[in-house]
VMD Tcl script that draws the C-alpha trace (Angstrom):
set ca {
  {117.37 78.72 79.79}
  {118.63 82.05 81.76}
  {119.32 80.52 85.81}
  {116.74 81.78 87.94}
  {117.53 84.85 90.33}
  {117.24 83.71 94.37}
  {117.18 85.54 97.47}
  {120.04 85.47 99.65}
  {119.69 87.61 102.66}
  {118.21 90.92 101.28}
  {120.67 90.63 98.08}
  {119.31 89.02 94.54}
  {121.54 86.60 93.48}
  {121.70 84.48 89.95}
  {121.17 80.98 91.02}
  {123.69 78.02 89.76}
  {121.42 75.84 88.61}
  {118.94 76.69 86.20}
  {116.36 74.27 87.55}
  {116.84 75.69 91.18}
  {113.26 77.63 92.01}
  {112.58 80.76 92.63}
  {111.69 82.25 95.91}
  {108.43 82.65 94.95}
  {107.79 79.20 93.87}
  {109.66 77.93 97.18}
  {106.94 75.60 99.35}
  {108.29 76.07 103.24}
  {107.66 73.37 105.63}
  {104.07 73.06 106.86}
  {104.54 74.69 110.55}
  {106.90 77.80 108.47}
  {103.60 77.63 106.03}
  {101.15 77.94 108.49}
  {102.00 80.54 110.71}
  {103.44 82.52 108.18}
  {100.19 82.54 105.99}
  {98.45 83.15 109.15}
  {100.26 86.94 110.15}
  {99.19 87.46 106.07}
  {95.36 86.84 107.83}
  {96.03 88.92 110.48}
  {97.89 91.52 108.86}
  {94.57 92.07 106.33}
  {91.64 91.08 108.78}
  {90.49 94.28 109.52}
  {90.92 95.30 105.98}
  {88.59 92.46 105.11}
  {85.62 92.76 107.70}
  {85.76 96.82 107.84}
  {83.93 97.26 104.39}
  {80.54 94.88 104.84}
  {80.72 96.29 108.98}
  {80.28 99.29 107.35}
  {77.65 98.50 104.78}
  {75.19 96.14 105.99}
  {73.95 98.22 108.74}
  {74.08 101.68 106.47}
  {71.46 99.31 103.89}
  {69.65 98.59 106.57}
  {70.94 94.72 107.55}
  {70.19 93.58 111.15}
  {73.32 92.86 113.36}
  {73.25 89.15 112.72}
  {72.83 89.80 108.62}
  {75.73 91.88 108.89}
  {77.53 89.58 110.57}
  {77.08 86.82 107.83}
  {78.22 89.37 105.50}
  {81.56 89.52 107.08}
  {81.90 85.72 107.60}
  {81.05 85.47 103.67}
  {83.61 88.31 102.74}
  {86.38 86.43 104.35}
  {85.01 82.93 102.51}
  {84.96 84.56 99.27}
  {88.51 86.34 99.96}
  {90.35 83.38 100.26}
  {88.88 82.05 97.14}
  {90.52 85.09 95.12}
  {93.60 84.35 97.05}
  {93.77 81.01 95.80}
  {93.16 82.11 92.41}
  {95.80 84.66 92.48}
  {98.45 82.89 94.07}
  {98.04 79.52 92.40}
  {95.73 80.02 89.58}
  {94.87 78.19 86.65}
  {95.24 78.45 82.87}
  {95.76 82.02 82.43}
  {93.65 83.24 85.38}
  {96.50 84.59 88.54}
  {99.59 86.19 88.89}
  {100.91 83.40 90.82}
  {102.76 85.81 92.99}
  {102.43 85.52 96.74}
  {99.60 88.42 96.72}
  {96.35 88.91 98.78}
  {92.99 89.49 97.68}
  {89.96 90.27 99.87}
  {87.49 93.01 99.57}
  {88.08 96.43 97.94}
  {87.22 99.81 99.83}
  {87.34 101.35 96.80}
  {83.07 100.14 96.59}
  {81.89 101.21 100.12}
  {80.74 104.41 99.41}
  {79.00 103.75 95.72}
  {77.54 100.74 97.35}
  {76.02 102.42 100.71}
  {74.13 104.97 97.55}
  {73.01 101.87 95.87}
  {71.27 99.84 98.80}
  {70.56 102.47 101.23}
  {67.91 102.08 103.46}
  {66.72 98.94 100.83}
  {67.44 96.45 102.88}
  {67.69 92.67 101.35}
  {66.85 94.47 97.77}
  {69.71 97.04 97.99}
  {71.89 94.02 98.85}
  {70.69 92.07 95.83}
  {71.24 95.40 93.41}
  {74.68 95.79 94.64}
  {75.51 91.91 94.37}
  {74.02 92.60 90.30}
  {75.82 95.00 89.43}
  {79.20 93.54 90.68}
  {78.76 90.57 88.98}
  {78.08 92.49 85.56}
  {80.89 94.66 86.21}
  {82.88 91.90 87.04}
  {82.35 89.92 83.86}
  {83.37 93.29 81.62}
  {86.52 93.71 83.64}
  {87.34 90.10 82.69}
  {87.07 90.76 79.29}
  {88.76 93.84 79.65}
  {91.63 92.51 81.43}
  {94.13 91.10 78.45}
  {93.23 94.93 76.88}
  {93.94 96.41 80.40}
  {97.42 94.74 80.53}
  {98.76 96.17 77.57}
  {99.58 99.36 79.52}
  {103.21 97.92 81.05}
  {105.11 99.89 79.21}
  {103.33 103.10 80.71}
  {104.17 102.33 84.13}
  {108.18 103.21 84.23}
  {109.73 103.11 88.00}
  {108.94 107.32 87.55}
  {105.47 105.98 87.70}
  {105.51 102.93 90.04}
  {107.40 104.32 92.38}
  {104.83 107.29 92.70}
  {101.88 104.52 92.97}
  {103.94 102.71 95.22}
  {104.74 105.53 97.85}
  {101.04 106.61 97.48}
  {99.86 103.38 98.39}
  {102.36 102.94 101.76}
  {101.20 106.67 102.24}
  {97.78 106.61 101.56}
  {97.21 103.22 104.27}
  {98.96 104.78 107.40}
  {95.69 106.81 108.10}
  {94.37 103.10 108.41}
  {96.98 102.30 111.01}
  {97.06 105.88 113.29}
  {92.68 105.11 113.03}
  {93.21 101.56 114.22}
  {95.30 103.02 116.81}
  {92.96 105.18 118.52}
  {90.38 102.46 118.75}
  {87.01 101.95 118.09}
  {85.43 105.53 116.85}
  {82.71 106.18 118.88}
  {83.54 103.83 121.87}
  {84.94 104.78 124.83}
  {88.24 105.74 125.00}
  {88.76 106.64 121.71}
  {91.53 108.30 120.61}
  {92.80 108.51 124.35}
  {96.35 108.01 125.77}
  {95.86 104.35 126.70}
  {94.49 103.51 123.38}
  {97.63 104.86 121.27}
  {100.42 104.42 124.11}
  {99.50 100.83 123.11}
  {99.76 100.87 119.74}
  {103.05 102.57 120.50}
  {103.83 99.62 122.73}
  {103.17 97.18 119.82}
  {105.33 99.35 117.58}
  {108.08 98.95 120.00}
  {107.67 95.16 120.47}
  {107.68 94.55 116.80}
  {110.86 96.70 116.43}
  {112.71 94.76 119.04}
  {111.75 91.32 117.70}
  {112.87 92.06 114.65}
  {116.57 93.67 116.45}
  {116.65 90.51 118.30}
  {115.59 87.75 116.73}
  {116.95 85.68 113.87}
  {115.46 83.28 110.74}
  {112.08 82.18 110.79}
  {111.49 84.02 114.38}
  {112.48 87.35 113.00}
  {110.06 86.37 110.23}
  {106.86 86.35 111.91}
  {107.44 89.31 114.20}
  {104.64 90.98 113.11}
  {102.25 88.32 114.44}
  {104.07 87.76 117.32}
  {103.61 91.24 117.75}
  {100.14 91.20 117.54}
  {100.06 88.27 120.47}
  {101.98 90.12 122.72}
  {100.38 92.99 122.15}
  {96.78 91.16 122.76}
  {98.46 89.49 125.69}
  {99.21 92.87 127.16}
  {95.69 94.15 126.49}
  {94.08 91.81 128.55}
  {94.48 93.12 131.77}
  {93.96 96.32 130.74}
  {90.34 95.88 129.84}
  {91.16 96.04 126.00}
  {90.08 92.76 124.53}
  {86.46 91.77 124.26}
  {86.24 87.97 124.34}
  {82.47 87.87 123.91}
  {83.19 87.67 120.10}
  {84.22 84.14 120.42}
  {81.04 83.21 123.11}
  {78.14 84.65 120.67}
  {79.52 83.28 117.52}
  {78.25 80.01 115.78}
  {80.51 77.29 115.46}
  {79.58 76.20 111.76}
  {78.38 78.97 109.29}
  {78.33 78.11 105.80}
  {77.78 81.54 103.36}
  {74.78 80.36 101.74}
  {74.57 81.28 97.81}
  {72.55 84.26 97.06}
  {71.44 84.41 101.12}
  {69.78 87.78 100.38}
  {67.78 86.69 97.20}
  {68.45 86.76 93.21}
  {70.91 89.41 92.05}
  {68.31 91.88 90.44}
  {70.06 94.81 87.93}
  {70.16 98.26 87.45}
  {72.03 99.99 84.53}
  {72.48 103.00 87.10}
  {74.41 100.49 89.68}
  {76.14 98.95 87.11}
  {77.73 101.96 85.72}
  {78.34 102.81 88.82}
  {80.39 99.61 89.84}
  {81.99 99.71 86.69}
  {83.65 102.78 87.61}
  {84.79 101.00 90.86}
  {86.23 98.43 88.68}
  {88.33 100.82 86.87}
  {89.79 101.70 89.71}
  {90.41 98.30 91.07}
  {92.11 97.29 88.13}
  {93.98 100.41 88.27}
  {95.19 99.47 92.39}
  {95.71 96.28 90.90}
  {97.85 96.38 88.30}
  {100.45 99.06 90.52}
  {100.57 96.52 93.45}
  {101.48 93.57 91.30}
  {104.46 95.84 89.59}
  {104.91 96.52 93.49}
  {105.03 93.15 95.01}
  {107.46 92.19 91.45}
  {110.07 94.17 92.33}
  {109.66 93.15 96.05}
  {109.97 89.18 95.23}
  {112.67 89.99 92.36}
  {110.16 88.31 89.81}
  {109.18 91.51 87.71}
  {105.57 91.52 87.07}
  {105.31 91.44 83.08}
  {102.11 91.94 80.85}
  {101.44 88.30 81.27}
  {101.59 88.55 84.61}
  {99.55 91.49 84.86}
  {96.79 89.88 82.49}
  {96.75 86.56 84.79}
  {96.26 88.63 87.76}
  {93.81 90.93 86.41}
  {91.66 88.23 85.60}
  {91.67 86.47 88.97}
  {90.77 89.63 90.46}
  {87.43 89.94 88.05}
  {86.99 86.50 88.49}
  {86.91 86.36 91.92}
  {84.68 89.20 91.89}
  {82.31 87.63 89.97}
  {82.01 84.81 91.95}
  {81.91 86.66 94.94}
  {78.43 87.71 94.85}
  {77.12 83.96 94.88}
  {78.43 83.67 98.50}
  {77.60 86.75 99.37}
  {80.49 88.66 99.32}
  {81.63 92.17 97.73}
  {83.96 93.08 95.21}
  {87.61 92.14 95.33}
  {91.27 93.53 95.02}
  {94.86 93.41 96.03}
  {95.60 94.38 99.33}
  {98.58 96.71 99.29}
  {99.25 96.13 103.09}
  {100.25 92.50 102.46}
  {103.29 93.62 100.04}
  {104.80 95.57 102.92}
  {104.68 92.15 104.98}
  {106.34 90.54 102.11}
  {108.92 93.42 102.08}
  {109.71 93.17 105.29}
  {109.68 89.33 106.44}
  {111.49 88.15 102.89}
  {108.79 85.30 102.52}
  {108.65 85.40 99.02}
  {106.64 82.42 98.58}
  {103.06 82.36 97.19}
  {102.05 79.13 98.69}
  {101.82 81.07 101.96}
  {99.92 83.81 100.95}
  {97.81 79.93 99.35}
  {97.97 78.67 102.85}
  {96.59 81.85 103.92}
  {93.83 81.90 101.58}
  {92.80 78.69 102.57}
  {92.85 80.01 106.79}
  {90.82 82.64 105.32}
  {88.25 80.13 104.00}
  {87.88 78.04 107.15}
  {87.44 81.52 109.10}
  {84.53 82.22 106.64}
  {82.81 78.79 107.10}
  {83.63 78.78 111.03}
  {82.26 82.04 112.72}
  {83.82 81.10 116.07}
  {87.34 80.71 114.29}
  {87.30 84.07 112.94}
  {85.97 85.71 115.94}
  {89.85 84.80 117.74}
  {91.21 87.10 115.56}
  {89.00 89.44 116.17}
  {89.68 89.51 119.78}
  {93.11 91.68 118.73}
  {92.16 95.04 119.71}
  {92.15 97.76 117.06}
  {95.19 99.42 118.56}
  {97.11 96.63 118.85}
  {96.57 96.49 115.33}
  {97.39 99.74 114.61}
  {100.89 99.84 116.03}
  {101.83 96.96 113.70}
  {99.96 98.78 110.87}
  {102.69 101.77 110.92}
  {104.92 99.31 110.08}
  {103.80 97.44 107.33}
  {102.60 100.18 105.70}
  {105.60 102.29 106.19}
  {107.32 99.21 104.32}
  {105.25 100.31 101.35}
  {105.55 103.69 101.14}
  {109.76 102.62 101.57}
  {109.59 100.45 98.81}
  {108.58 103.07 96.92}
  {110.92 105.53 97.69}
  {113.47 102.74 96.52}
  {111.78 102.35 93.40}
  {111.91 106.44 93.17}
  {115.93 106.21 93.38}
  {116.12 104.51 90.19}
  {113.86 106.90 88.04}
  {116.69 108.83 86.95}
  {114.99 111.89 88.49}
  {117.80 114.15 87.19}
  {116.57 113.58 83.90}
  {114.24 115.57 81.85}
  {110.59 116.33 83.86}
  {110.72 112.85 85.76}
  {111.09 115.17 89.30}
  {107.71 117.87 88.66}
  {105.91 114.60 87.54}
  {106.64 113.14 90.70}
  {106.30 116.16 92.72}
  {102.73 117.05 90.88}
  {101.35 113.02 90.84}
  {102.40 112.93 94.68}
  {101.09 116.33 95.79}
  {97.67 115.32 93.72}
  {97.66 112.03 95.07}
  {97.39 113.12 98.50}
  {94.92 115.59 98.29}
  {92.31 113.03 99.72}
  {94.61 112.52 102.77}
  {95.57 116.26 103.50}
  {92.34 117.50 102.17}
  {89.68 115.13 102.91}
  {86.63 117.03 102.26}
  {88.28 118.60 99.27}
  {85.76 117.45 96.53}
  {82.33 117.09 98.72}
  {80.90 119.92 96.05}
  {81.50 116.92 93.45}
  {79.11 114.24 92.09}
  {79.32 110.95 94.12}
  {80.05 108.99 91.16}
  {82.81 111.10 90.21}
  {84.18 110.82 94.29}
  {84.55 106.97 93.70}
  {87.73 107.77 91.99}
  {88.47 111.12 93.13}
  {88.69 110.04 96.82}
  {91.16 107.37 95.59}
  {94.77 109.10 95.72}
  {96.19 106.14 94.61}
  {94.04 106.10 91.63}
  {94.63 110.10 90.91}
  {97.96 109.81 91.39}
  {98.63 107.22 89.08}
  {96.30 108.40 86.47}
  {98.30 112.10 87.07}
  {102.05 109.87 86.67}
  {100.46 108.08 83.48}
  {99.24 111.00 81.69}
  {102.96 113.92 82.65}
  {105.00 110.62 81.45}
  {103.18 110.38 78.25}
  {103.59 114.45 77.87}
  {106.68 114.93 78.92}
  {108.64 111.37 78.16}
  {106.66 110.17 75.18}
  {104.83 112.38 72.93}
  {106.72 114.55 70.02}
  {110.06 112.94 71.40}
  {112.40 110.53 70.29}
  {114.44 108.69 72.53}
  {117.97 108.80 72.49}
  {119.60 105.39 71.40}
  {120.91 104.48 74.91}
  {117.05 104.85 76.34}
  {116.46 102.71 74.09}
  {118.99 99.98 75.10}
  {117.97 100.25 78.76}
  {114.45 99.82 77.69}
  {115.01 96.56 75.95}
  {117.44 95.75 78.94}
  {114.49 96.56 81.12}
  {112.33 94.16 78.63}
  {114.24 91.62 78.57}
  {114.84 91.57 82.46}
  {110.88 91.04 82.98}
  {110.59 88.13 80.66}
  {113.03 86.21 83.16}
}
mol new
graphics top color blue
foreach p $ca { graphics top sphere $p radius 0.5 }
foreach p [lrange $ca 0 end-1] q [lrange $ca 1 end] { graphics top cylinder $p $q radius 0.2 }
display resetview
């Protein structure tokens, strides 16, 4: 058996003993466990609560429904965390890597339950689940498409990711839109403030310290707030101290062949997120992420959509935000991004618990945002080094994949003339871009062209470095 590679410092080294674990498999102590699995929480919270905020009152929920909603998307989030990251017969990745609820289904899901109320809730909860169950089924098929995803196309996906989440950061930043203030100086001179304290820890400090800067960041930064007027503590005072996410709280699924195509589509795309992050986060923990890898996590991701519904809870995928963390503390293990699927469960059945978090202020947020996603976008650049850009098309494939890509950034009311079905993936630049990288590779590196005998030793070096 080949001796496992091991992290030492930022370097990968081969280990001496072949039964010596990898990172990845690595359980910390409990403390190290805890609070590191705890900034994963706090580095996706927002991420998790934003998409039912936004829904349940655009259906037509009451405050206090769409409040459940939330408590019930962060429930059913750290169940697909726990069956990504420790999984079970072939169902996770078993890579330290986050799931909670995809963005990628606001928009077709606000068309599918407007103004219905419990019954728009109830079609949208049908039509995951049915979509869901397909993409399970779909998933060993799905898989299958490693070998189009060369680092000419992962590193594209993976800059477009980093790229496309900093809007997410520089909106957290300016605050709460609509509120007062927002946008203003105070509200981004202190997300520049947390930028600056999470930059110094990390100069300064050293180990485990140095490790969690983000979330000590995010203290600090809330710290600071307070006498400012920033934080809103009345979270914590109005929320319940027990709430369990009742199964089907909202009534029987009911199912609509128009929803379901529609959520089908935003399956296709989740699967599509999916399967870049997990090459992502592989080349991040040194464990490349190989077909059987990829078929593991795809199925943990339609799984744990599936049973999302029967808590109430939305559709879910990776988080690209958490691989920047990852990136940039070097905690490669999954049983912390486990322990933080199981904080994520106890904030879903305890209201009051998750409101503490929510006490962070948006900018606060924000400042620490720029800098895990920024750790993306870098990791893809990396991953862009080695893509032998000198050769053949690989640099106007980048060039055009990227430039598409970001057309929903630069351009964001670029395709309102199209259908809103169509938008669902269109409005994705992740998803364009790496559909855009898929299809030049194929023309340009593939089809009506033989490779040359030493592409194809590298490619059975490559092939032989993922199965380790």
């Amino acid at each position: 058996m080949a001796a496992q590679p091991r992290f030492r410092n930022d370097a990968v080294v081969v280990a001496n003993t072949p039964h010596e674990k990898h990172a990845v498999d690595e359980v910390l102590p409990p403390f190290r466990m805890f609070t590191s699995g705890l900034q994963h929480v706090a580095a996706m919270y927002a991420g998790v609560v934003a998409p039912p905020m936004i829904v349940g009152p655009a259906v037509g929920l009451s405050a206090k429904e769409t409040a459940f909603l939330v408590g019930a998307s962060l429930f059913t989030a750290g169940l697909a965390t726990l069956l990504q990251t420790l999984g079970f017969w072939r169902v996770g990745a078993r890579l330290p890597f986050v799931n909670g609820v995809s963005f990628a289904g606001v928009t077709p899901m606000i068309a599918i339950g407007k103004d219905r109320g419990h019954d728009g809730i109830a079609v949208i909860f049908g039509a995951i689940i049915v979509a869901s169950v397909i993409g399970f089924v779909l998933a060993p098929y799905f898989s299958k498409l490693l070998r189009f995803f060369p680092p000419v196309v992962t590193g594209t996906v993976i800059t477009l990711i980093g790229v496309s989440l900093l809007p997410v950061a520089f909106g957290w930043s300016q605050g709460t839109q609509g509120a007062p203030g927002y946008g203003s100086m105070k509200n981004i001179g202190m997300a520049a403030l947390t930028l600056a304290i999470v930059l110094v820890l990390r100069k300064l400090l050293r180990g485990f310290l140095q490790q969690i800067a983000i979330l000590l960041g995010l203290v600090i930064g809330t710290i600071v707030a307070i006498p400012m007027g920033m934080t809103d503590f009345g979270a914590i005072t109005d929320a319940d101290p027990i709430g369990f996410p009742t199964p089907f709280h909202f009534g029987a699924p009911q199912f609509e062949i128009s929803a379901i195509i529609s959520m089908c589509i935003v399956m296709l795309v989740c699967l599509t997120e999916s399967t870049a992050d997990m090459l992502a986060l592989g080349k991040v923990v040194g464990r490349p992420a190989d077909e059987r890898t990829i078929e593991g996590g795809l199925r943990a991701d339609t799984l744990g959509s599936a049973l999302s519904p029967l808590f109430n809870g939305f559709m879910a995928s990776a988080f690209a935000q958490n691989i920047g963390l990852v990136a940039m503390t070097k905690v490669r293990s999954r049983f912390v991004v486990a322990a933080g699927g199981g904080i994520l469960i106890v904030l879903g059945l305890c209201p009051m618990a998750a409101s503490v978090i929510a006490v962070v202020p948006l900018p606060v947020l924000g400042g620490a945002g720029v800098v895990l996603f920024g750790s993306v976008a870098a990791s893809g650049v990396q991953t862009l080094a080695g893509a032998a850009m000198e050769k053949g098309e690989n640099a106007l494939i980048v060039a055009t994949a990227l430039g598409i890509g970001l057309i929903p950034i630069a351009a964001p009311d670029f395709y309102h003339a199209f259908p809103k079905d169509v938008l669902v993936v269109l409005d994705s630049g992740i998803s364009t871009g790496c559909v855009v990288a898929i299809v030049l590779n194929l023309a340009f590196n593939h089809l009506g062209r033989k490779p040359h005998p030493e592409e194809l030793e590298q490619q059975a070096l490559a092939e032989v470095t993922a199965v380790h």
